[in-house]
N, C-alpha and C positions, 0 to 999 in steps of 0.2 A: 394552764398549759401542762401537758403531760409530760412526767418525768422522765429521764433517759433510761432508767432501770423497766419503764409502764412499759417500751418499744420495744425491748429487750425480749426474744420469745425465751421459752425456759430452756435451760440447756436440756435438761430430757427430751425435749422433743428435736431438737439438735442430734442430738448424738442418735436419736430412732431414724429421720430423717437419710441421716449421711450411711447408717447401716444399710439400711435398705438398700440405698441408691448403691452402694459398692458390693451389698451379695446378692441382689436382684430377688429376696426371699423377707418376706417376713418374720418367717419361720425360726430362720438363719437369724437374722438380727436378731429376734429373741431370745434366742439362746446365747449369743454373746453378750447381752444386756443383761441377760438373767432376770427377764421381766417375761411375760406370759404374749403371746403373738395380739392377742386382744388389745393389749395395753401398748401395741407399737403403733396397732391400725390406729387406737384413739389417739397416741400422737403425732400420729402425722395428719389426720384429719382436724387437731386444735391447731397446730402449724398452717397448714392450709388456708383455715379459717381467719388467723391471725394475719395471717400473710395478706389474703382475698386471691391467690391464686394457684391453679390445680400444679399440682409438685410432680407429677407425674403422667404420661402422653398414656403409659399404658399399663394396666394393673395385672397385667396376667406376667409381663416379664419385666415390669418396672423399670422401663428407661424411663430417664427424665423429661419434661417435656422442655420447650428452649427456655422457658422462666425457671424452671426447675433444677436446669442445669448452670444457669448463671446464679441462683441465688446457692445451688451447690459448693461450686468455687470460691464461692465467700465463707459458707461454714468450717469447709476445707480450712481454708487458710487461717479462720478464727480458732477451731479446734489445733491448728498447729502451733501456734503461737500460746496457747493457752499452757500446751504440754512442753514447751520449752524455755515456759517461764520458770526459773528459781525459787524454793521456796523461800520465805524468809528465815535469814539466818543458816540459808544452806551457803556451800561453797559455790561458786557460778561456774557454770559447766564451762567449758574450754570450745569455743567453735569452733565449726569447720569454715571452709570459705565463706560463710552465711548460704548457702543453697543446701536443698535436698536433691542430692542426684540422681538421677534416673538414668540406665543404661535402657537403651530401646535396638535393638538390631531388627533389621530393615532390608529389603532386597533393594538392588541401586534403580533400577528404574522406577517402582513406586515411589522411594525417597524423591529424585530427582520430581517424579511428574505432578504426583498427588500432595506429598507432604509437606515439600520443602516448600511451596506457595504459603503453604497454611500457617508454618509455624512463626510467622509474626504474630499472628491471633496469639497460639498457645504461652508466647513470651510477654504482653500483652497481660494475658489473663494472669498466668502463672511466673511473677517475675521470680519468685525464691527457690523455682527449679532449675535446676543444672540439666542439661539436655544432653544425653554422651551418644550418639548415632553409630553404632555398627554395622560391620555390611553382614547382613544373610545371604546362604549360597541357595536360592530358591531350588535345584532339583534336588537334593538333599534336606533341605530342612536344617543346617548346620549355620551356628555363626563361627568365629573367629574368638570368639572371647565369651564368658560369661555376660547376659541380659536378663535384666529385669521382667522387661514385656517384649516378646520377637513378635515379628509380621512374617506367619507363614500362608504358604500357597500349596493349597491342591484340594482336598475333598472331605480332610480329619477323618475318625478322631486322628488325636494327638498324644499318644499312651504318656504318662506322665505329666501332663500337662492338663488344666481349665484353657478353655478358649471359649470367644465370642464372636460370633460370622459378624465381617466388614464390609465385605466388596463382592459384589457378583458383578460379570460382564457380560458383554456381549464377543462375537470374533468376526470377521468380514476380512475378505482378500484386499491385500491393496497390491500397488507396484509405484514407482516414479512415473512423473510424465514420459521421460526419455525412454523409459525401459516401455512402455506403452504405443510412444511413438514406434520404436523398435521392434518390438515383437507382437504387436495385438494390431488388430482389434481380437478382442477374445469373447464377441457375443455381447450382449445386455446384463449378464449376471455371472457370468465364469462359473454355471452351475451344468455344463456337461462333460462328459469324458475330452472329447475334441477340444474342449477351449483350454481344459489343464493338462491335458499333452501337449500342446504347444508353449508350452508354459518352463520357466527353469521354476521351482519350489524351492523357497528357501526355507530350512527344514529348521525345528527348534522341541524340542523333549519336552516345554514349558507348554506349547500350544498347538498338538499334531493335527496335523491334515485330517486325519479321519473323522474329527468332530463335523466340517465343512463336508466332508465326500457322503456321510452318511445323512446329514438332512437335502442334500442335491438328489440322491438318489445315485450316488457314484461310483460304479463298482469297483472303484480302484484301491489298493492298498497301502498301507501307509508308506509314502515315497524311503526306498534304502539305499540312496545317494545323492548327493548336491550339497551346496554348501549348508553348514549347520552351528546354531548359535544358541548358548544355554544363558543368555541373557534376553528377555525382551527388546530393551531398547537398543543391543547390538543387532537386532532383529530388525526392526525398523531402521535403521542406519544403513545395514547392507542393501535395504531394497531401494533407500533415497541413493545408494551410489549404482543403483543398476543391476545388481546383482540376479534379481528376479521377481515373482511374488511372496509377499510376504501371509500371512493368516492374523491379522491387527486386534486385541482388545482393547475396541473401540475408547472404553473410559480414557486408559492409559496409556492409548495413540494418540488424543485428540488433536496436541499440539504440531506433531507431522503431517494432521490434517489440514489444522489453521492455515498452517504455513506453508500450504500448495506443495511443500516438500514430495507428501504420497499425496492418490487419490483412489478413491474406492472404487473395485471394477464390481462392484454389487451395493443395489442397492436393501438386500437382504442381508439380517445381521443373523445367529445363531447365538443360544447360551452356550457360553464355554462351562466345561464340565469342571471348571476349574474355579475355585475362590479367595479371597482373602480373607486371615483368621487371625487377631489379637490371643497370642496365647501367654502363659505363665505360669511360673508352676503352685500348686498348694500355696495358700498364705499370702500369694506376695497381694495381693490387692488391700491387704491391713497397712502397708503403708499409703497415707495419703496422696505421695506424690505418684505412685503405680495406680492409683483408683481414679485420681484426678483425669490422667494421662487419657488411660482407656475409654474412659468419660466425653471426654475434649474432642476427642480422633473420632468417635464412633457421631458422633454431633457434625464433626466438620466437615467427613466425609459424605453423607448423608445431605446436608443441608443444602 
């Protein structure tokens, strides 16, 4: 029977492993190891072997693959516990509440539509994280308080900041039934002048009309009056109470959809010119619980 030390991979190839995965560089890892990039690839390719499975989906920008990523959160958590052990004969540190906290600030309707479903998984995975959820003001790019990792929206860069693209969508008109039955029909597609002249536009800075009018072939301008909402999901809200049409990303509507609340007056989507970005500044992804995190989100979201 093999011993428990034989199952045990080397912590070098651990600590090569977990570099990688959190500076996306081998390069990078090498040089914080202070070992030669040759000597990263061979450990992770002895890990690999040792394991029997591929550690990574993709070697040009080194996400994890879904094995890669769950036996991550395990070295995570082992290299944690490793560094908060005592030496002997030392004095024994003084804990904090037992968690590593993470502040994360978040724009309210991704929190609400995307994250908040998911993060049973992340509590789950990662029970020794404290989770502190800020709100981000997305037209601005601003939180309210100091974070660790924000979730910004729009096109980057992000001057002071690392960031990793999260989220692309799609955008499509909706309205309520009521506001449908009321004001439309408005065509097959709501892709000519006539159909969005008849139309109230509910206006938003997050997701302008012009993306929509210019793949229609629309000669119109971006609307300079009607009601206007610098939230998404106050976006959608206004058109479930009538208001008028809305311009939907799709991802982040879905549930207005499920719930017959709106319905698409097209069945053509558009890319919004606009995305979601895990950003952070210098450094912070050295702590385990900010590399975990980014890790976790960029896997859930995705999957």
């Amino acid at each position: 029977m093999a011993s428990t030390a034989a199952r045990i991979p080397p912590i070098q190839a651990l600590l090569a492993f977990e570099a990688v995965a959190r500076l996306r560089s081998v390069t990078l890892a090498a040089e914080e190891l202070n070992v030669t990039p040759s000597a990263v690839s061979h450990r992770i390719r002895q890990l690999e072997s040792r394991l029997g499975i591929k550690l990574f989906a993709s070697r040009s920008e080194f996400l994890p693959s879904a094995d890669g990523a769950a036996y991550l959160a395990r070295v995570r958590e082992a290299l944690a516990a490793l560094q908060e052990q005592p030496l002997p004969g030392a004095a024994a540190a003084t804990p904090g509440p037992g968690a590593a906290r993470l502040r994360v600030a978040v724009t309210p309707t991704f929190s609400r539509q995307l994250l908040l479903p998911r993060l049973a998984l992340f509590r789950h995975a990662y029970p020794d994280i404290e989770l502190m959820l800020q709100v981000a003001i997305p037209v601005h790019n601003v939180t309210a308080e100091e974070a660790d990792i924000e979730l910004r929206f729009g096109s980057g860069p992000f001057p002071g900041r690392e960031s990793v693209h999260l989220l692309s969508d799609e955008v499509s008109p909706v309205c309520s039934p009521g506001y449908l039955h009321e004001a439309g029909p408005f065509g097959d597609g709501f892709d000519t002048e006539a159909a969005v002249g008849r139309a109230h536009l509910i206006r938003s800075p997050l997701e302008p009309w012009r993306t929509w009018f210019r793949a229609c072939g629309i000669g119109l301008p971006e609307p300079a009056s009607g009601n206007q909402f610098n939230d998404l999901g106050l976006v959608h809200d206004a058109a479930v109470a009538g208001f008028g049409v809305a311009l939907m990303r799709l991802k982040l509507g879905q549930s207005w959809l499920d719930s017959g609340r709106l319905v698409r007056l097209s069945p053509r989507s558009v890319r919004s010119p606009h995305d979601y970005f895990l950003c952070w500044k210098p450094g912070t992804l050295a702590r385990w619980e900010c590399a975990s995190f980014v890790d976790w989100l960029r896997q859930a979201i995705n999957a």
